[in-house]
C-alpha positions as CSV (number, residue, x, y, z in Angstrom):
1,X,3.8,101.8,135.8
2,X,0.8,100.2,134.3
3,X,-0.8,102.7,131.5
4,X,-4.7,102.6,131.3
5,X,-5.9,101.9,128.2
6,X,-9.3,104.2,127.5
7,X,-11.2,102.7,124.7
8,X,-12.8,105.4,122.2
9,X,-16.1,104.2,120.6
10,X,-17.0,106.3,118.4
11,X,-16.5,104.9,115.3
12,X,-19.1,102.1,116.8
13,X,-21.1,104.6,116.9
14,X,-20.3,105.7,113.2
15,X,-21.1,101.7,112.3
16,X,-24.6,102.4,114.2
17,X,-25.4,105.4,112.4
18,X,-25.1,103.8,108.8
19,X,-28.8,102.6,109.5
20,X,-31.6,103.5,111.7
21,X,-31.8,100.9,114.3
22,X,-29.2,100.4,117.5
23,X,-27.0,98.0,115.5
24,X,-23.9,98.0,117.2
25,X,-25.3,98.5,120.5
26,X,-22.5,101.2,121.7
27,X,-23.1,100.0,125.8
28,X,-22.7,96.3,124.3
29,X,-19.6,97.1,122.9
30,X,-18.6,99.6,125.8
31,X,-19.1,96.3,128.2
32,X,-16.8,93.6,125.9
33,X,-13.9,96.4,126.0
34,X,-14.2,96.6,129.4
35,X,-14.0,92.8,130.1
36,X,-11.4,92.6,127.7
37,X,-9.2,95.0,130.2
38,X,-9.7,98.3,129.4
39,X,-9.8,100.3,132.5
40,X,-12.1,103.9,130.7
41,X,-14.3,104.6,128.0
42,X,-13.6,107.5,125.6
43,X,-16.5,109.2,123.8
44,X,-16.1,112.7,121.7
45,X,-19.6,114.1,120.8
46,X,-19.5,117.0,118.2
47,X,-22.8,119.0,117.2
48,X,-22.9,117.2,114.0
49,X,-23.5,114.0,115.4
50,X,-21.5,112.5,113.2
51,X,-20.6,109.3,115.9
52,X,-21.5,109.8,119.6
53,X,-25.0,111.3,120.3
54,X,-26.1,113.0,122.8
55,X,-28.2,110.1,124.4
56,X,-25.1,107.8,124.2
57,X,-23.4,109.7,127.2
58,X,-25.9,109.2,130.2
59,X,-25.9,105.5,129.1
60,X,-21.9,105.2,128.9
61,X,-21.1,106.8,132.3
62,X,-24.2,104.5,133.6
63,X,-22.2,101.4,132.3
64,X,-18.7,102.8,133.1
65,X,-19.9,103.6,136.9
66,X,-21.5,99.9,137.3
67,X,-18.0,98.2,136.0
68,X,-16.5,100.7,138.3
69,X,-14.0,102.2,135.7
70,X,-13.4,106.0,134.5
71,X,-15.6,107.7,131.8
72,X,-13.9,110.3,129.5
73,X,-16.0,112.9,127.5
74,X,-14.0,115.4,125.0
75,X,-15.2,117.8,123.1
76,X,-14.7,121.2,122.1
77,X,-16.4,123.3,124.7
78,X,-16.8,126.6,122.4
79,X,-19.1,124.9,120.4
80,X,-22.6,126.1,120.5
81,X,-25.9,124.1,121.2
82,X,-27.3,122.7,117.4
83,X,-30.4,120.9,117.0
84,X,-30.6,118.1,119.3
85,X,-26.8,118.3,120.7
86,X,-27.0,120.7,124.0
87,X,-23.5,121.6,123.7
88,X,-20.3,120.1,125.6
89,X,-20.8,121.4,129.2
90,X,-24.0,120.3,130.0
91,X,-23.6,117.1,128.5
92,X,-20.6,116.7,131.5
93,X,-22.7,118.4,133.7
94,X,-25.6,116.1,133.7
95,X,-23.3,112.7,133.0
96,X,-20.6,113.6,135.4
97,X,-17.8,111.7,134.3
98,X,-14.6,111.3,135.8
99,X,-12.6,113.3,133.2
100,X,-13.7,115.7,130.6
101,X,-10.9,116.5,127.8
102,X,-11.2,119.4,125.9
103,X,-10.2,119.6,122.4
104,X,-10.4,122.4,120.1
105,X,-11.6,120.9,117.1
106,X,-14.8,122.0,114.4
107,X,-16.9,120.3,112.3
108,X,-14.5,121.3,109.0
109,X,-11.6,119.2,110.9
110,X,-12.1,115.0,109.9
111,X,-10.6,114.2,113.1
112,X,-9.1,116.6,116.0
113,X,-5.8,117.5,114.5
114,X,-4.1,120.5,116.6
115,X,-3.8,121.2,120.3
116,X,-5.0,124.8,122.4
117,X,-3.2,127.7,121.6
118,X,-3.5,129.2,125.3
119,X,-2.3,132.6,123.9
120,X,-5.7,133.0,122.1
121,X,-7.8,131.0,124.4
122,X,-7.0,131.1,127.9
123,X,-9.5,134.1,128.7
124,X,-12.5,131.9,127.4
125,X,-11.2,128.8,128.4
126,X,-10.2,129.2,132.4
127,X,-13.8,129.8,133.7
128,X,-15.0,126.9,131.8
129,X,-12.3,124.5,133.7
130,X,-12.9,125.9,136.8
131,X,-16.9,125.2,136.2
132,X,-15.8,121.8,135.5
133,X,-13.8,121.1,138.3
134,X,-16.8,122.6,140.4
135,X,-18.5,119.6,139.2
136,X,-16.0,116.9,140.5
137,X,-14.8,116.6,137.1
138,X,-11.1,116.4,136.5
139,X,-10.0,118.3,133.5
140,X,-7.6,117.4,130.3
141,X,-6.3,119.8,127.6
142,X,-6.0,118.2,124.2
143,X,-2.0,119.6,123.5
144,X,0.7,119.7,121.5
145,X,3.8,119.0,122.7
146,X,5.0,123.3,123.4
147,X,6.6,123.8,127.0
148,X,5.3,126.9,127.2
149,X,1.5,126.3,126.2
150,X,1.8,123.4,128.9
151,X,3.4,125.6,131.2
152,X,-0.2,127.7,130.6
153,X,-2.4,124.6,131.3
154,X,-0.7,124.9,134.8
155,X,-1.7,128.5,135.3
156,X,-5.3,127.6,133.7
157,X,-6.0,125.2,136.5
158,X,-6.5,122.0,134.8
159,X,-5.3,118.4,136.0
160,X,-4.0,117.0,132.9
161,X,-2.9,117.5,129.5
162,X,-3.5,115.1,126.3
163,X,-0.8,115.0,124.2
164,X,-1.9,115.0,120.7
165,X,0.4,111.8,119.0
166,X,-1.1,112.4,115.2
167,X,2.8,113.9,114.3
168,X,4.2,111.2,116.3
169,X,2.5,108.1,114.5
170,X,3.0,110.1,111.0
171,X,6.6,110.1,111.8
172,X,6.7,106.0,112.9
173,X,4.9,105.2,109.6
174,X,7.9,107.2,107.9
175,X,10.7,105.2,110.2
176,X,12.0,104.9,113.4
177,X,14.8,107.7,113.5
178,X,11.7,110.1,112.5
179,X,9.4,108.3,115.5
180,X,12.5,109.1,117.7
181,X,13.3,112.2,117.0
182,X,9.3,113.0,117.7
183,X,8.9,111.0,120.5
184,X,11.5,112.8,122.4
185,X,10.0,115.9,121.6
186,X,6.6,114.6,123.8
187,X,9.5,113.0,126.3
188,X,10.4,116.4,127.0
189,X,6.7,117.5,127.4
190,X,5.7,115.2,129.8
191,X,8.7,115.9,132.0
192,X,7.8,119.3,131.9
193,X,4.0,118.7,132.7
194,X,4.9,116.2,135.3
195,X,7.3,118.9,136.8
196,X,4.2,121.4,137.3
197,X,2.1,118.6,138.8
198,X,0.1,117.7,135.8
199,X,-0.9,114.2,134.5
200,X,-0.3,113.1,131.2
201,X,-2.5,111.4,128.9
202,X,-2.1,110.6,125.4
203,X,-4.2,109.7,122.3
204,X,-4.3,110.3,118.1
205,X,-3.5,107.4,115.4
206,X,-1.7,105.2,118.4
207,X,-1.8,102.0,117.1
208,X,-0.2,98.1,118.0
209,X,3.1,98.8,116.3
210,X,3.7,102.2,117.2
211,X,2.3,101.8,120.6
212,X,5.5,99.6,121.7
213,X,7.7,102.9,121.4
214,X,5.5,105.1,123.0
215,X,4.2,103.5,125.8
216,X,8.0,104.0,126.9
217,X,7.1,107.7,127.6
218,X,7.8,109.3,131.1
219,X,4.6,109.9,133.1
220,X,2.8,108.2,130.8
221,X,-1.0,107.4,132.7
222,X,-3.6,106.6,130.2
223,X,-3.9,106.0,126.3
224,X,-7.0,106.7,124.5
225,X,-7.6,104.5,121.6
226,X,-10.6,104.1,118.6
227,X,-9.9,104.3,115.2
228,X,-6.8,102.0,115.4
229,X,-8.7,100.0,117.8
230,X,-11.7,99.3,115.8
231,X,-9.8,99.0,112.6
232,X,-7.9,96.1,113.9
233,X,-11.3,94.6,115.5
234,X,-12.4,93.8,111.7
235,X,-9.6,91.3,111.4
236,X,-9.2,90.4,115.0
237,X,-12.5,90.3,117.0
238,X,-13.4,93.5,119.1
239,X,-12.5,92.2,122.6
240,X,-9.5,89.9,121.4
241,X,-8.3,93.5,119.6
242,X,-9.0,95.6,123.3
243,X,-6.9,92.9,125.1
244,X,-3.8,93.4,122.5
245,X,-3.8,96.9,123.4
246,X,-4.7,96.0,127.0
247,X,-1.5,93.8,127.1
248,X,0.8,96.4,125.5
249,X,-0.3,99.2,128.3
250,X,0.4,96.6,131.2
């Protein structure tokens, strides 16, 4: 089963924000990785605005809806409104993408690093999928790789989980008996999800090498991919970089 291959851009957007004009143009860039075989767009805005703005998402799920592929928005949706960033919901609400995944990160994280604990958050968290899915949005939960926290995102209503690989491509840099051991840890999670009905999605630090293991995994359906992506883009050209990973999810 072909895996689709989501392509995160926001560290163009991090390029972009280094000066004060539109250089990279993010819907340029979102166009190339879509010609060069992605089949979704990824874009995380956080309230610092540290990457993705808030004006980038209306113009993202404009270009993703013309090329007739999916739009993903994550976020952390208990993060209040701040200055010019409206907060995570109504960002979806007005861009209506095809998938929103949430993802419980902060400002004092570098990158998301940790999935819901559904012990502590299902109470806030299940009105705000079901307002989501109102929507016509499908909903992912950024998570780690727990049985019973997945078995949760079942009783939460959402579609889909995301299975946080950061442990999985620390573990491949280390060898490939850690990667293993790791990766059948996830193996297990995704049987488990795909048991209840859920999809599985997947994305953290997946790269070209370690991406050849892990595409093996059961129920795999999509990948999202940035900071790998765009590291590899400096030495191999941006769309020639989205078809390597393109090819690997085919």
């Amino acid at each position: 089963m072909a895996i689709a291959l989501s392509v995160n851009l926001n560290k163009v957007a991090l390029v972009r924000n280094s000066r004060e004009d539109n250089n990279p143009d993010i819907t340029h860039f979102a166009k190339l990785a879509i010609g060069a075989g992605a089949k979704g767009l990824t874009a995380h805005p956080r309230p610092d605005q540290r990457h993705i703005r808030p004006d980038d998402i209306p113009a993202l799920a404009r270009v993703a809806k013309y090329s007739g592929v999916e739009f993903n928005v994550e976020g952390n949706p208990f993060a209040a409104a701040r200055g010019s960033y409206p907060g995570l919901l109504e960002l979806v609400e007005n861009a209506v993408p095809n998938q929103c995944t949430l993802v419980p990160d902060s400002d004092k994280q570098l990158t998301s690093d940790h999935g819901f604990h559904l012990d502590k958050d299902f109470e806030r968290l299940g009105p705000i999928v079901e307002r989501l899915k109102s929507q016509g949005v499908r909903v992912s939960l950024f998570m780690d790789p727990d049985l019973d926290q997945i078995s949760k995102v079942k009783t939460i209503g959402a579609d889909r989980i995301e299975l946080y690989t950061g442990p999985f491509a620390m573990a491949f840099h280390r060898s490939r008996h850690a990667a293993d051991a790791v990766f059948e840890t996830h193996a297990q999670a995704a049987r488990h999800a795909q048991s209840l009905g859920l999809g599985v999605n997947a994305g953290h630090d997946l790269n070209l090498k370690n991406l050849t293991v892990y595409r093996h995994l059961p129920a795999l359906q999509e990948v999202s991919i940035g900071h790998a992506l765009t590291a590899d883009a400096l030495e191999m050209g941006f769309s020639p970089a989205v078809s390597a990973y393109a090819k690997l999810c085919e």
